[in-house]
C-alpha positions in Angstrom: 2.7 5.3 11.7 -0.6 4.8 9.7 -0.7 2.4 6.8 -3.3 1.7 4.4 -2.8 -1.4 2.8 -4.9 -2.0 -0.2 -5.3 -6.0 -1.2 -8.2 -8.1 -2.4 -6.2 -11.4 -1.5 -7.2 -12.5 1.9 -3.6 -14.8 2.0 -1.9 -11.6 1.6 -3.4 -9.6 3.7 -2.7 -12.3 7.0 0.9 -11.8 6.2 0.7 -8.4 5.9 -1.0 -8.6 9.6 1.6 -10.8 10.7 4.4 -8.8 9.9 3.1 -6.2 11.2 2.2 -7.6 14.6 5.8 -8.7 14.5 7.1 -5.2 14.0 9.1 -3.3 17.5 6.7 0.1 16.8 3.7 -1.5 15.0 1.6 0.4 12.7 -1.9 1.4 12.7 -3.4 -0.2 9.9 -6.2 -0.3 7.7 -6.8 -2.5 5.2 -9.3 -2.4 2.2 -10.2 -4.5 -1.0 -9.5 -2.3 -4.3 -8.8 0.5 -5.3 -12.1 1.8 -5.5 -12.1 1.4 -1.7 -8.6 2.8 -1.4 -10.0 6.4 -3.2 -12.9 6.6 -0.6 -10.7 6.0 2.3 -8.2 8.9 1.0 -10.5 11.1 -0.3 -12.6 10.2 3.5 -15.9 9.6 1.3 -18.6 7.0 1.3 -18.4 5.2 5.0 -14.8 6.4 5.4 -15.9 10.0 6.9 -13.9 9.4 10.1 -10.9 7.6 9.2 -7.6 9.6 9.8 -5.1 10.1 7.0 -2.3 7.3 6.2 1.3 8.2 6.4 1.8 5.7 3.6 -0.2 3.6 1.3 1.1 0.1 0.9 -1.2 -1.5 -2.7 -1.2 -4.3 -4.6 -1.9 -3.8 -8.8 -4.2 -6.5 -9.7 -7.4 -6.0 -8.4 -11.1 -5.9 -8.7 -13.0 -2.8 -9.4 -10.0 0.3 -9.8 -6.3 -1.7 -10.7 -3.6 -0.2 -8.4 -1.6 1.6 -11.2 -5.0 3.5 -11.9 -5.6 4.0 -8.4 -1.9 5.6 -8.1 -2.2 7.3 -11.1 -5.5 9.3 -9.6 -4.0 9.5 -6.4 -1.0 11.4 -7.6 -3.2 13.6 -9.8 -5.6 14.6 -6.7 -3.6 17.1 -4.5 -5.2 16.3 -1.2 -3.4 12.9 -1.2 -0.6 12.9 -3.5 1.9 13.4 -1.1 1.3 10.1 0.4 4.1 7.6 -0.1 2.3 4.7 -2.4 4.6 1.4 -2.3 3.6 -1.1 -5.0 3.7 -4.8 -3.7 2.5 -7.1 -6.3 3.4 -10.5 -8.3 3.8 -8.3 -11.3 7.5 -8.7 -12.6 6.6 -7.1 -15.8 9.2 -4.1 -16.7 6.5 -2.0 -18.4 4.6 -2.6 -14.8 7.7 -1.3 -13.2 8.3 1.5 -15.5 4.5 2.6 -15.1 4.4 3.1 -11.4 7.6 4.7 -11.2 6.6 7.5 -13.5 3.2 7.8 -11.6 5.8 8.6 -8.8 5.2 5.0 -6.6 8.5 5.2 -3.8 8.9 1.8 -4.1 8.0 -1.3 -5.8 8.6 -4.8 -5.0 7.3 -8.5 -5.7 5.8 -10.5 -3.7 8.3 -13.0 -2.6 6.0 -17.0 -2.9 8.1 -18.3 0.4 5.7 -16.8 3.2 8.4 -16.2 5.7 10.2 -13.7 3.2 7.3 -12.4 2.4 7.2 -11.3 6.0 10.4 -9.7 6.2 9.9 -7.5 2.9 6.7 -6.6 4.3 8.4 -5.6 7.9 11.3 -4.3 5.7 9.1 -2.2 3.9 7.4 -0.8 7.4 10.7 -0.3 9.1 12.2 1.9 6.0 9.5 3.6 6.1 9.1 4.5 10.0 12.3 5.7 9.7 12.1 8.0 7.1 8.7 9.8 8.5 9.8 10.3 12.4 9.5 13.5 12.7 
């Protein structure tokens, strides 16, 4: 399975590596900065001519540059990528964040747990689901 996780927080993103280093079938992963990033990387524009296409897109909302409910809200409007799965992962608690990605059609969206080790396992939670769900 490739992932493209999309996080400016350098924290974040080490947990995200760890968990998935911890997975049984680990992922292929890319990882960029912002959303801005993110739309180059899907759309393969501007340095990200050769990179192959993510099975799902794992993105945080606040972020420099393109905020991650813009960046799904043009990923789901450009058909050469909106069928990629886009799970939210943010510190965002806000029902009117919740509500927003949902009816930008995000499959999932969940807070950031603070306690690092949880923050593992939803992250390996998250991967697992979704290996499941896209074997072929």
């Amino acid at each position: 399975m490739r992932v493209l996780v999309v996080e400016d927080n350098a924290n974040d993103v080490a947990l995200i590596k760890r968990a998935f280093r911890q997975c049984e079938l680990r992922p292929e992963a890319f990882y960029v900065q912002d959303g801005e990033e993110a739309l180059d990387f899907l759309r393969t524009t501007d340095g990200f001519e050769d990179v192959p296409r993510p099975d799902i897109m794992i993105t945080n909302l606040n972020m420099p540059k393109i905020k991650g409910q813009e960046l799904l809200e043009k990923m789901k409007a450009d058909e050469g990528v909106s069928s990629i799965p886009v799970v939210i992962l943010t510190m965002s608690e806000r029902e009117e964040d919740i509500l927003r990605a949902y009816s930008h059609r995000a499959a999932g969206y969940f807070t950031k747990p603070v306690d690092k080790d949880q923050f593992v396992s939803l992250v390996q939670t998250i991967h697992d689901y979704w290996q499941e769900a896209l074997l072929p």
